[in-house]
C-alpha positions in Angstrom: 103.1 125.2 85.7 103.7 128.6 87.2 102.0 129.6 90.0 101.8 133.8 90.0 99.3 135.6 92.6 96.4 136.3 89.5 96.3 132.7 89.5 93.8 131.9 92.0 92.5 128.1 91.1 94.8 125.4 89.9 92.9 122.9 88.3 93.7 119.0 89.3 93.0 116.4 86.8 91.4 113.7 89.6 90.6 110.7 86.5 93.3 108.9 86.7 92.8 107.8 89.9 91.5 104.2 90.5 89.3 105.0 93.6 87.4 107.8 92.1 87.0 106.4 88.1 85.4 103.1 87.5 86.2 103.8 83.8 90.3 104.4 84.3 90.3 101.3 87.4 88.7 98.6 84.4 91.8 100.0 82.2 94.2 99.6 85.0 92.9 96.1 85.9 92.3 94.7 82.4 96.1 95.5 81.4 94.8 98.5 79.3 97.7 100.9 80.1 97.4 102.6 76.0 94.0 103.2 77.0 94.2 104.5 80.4 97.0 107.2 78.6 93.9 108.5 76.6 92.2 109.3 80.3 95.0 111.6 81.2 95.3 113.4 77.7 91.6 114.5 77.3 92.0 115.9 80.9 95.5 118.1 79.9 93.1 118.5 76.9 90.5 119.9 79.0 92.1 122.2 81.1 94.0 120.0 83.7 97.0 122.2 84.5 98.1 119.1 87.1 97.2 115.4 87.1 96.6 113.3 90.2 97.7 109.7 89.8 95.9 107.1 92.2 96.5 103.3 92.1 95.0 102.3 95.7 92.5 99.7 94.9 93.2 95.9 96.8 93.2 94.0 93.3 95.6 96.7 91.9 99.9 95.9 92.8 100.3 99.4 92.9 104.3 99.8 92.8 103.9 98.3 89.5 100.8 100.1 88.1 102.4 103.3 89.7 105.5 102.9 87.4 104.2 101.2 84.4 101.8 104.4 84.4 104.2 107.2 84.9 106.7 105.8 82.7 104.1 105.7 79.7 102.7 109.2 80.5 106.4 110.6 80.1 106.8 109.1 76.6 103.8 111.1 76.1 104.9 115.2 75.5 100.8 116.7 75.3 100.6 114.7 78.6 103.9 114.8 80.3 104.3 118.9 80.2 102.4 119.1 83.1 102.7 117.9 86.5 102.0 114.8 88.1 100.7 114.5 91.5 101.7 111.3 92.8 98.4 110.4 95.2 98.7 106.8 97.5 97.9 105.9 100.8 101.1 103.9 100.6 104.3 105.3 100.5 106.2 102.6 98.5 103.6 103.8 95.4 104.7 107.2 95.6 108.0 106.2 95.8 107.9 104.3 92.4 106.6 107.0 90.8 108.7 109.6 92.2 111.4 107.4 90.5 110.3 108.0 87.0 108.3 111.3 87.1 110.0 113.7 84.8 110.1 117.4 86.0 109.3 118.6 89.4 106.0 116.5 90.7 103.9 116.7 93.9 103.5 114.6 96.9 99.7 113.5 98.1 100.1 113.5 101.0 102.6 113.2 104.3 101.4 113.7 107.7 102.9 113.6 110.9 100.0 110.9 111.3 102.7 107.8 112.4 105.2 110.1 114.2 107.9 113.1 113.1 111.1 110.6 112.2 107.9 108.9 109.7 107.6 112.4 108.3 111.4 113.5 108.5 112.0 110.1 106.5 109.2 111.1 103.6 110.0 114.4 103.0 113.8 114.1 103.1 112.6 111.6 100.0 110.7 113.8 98.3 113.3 116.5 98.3 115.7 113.9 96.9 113.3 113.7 94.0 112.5 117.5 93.7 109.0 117.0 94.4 106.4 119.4 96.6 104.6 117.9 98.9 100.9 117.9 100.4 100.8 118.4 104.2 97.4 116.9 105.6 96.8 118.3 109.2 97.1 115.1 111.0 99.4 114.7 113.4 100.0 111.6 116.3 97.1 112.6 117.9 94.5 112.5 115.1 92.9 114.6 112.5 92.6 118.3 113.7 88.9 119.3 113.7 89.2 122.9 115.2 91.1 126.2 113.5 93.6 126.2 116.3 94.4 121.9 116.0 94.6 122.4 112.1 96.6 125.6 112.1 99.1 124.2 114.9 99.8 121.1 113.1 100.5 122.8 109.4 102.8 125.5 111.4 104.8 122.4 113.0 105.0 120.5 109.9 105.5 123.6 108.1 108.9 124.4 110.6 110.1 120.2 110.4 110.0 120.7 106.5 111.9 124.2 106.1 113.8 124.4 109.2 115.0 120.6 109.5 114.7 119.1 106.1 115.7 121.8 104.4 112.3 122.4 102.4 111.8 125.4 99.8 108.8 126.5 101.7 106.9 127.2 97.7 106.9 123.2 97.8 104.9 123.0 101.0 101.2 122.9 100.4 98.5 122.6 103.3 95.6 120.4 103.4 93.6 121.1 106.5 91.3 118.3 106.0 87.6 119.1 105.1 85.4 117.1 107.5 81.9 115.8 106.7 79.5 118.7 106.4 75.5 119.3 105.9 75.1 115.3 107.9 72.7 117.2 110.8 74.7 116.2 113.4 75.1 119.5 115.9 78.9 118.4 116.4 79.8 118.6 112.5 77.9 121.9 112.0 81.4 123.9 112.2 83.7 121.8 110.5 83.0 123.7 107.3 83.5 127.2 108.5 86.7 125.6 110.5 88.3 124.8 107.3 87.7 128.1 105.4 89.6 130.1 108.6 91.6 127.7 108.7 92.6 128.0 105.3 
């Protein structure tokens, strides 16, 4: 994947993610790893130019789905020449996958959520591997809501990454959080246009 300024959407393959597909968690669950496989070749098929891999579900052990998975998909050329975005809540699942991901892969998400020697720790990982990472704009205090919260933590996390870790600042991507919109509620009514500046 190359990433060149005409390029102004990258599209993310989001199916093989057990939170968001019924169809690919009953795969996972049942054993069905062949099967899953075919999930995240019709979306390369498609037009997927990166594929998110989620296994956060309670009834799921994810280290083990995370590498049984990625190991399989790299076996697989059509599906393994594009990159894997390694998507978990918990860290030891990205881990396992950053383990047998082939080529350069992408980190969703670190935060500075549970404190900067947390996010120091993470990212100094995820260099090891090669991978980019997500940066969510969270930081010990919370999510940021406001332009100046969400801009202030991405420009500190953004510093940490390149200035202490060591970061190529291409491999540092920004997620400033889209917050519930269109609920009614007057205190929500800016969190839309707060993202989009923020942006």
């Amino acid at each position: 994947l190359r990433c060149t300024p005409d390029i102004n959407f990258i599209n993310i393959g989001e199916r093989c993610n057990v939170s968001g597909s019924r169809a690919f968690a009953k795969l996972i669950k049942n054993n069905e790893f062949e099967k899953a496989l075919s999930v995240a070749r019709t979306q390369v098929e498609n037009g997927a130019q990166i594929l998110d891999i989620n296994m956060d579900e309670g009834m799921i052990d994810g280290v083990s789905a995370m590498t049984r998975f990625v190991n399989l998909i790299a076996s697989e050329p059509d599906v393994s020449r594009v990159p894997l975005m390694l998507d978990s809540s918990d860290f030891r699942v990205v881990e396992a996958g950053l383990k047998c991901a082939q080529g350069k892969s992408i980190v969703n998400s670190i935060s500075l959520k549970e404190g900067e020697e947390e996010f120091v720790n993470k990212a100094r990982t995820c260099l090891k591997c090669g991978a980019a990472v997500v940066v969510m704009a969270f930081d010990e205090e919370g999510q940021a809501t406001d332009v100046e919260r969400k801009v202030e933590i991405c420009r500190r996390s953004f510093h940490i990454l390149v200035d202490r870790v060591n970061f190529d600042p291409c491999d540092v991507i920004f997620d400033p959080n889209i917050l519930t919109i269109a609920t009614g509620m007057q205190e929500h009514n800016e969190y839309a246009k707060n993202f989009i500046q923020a942006t």
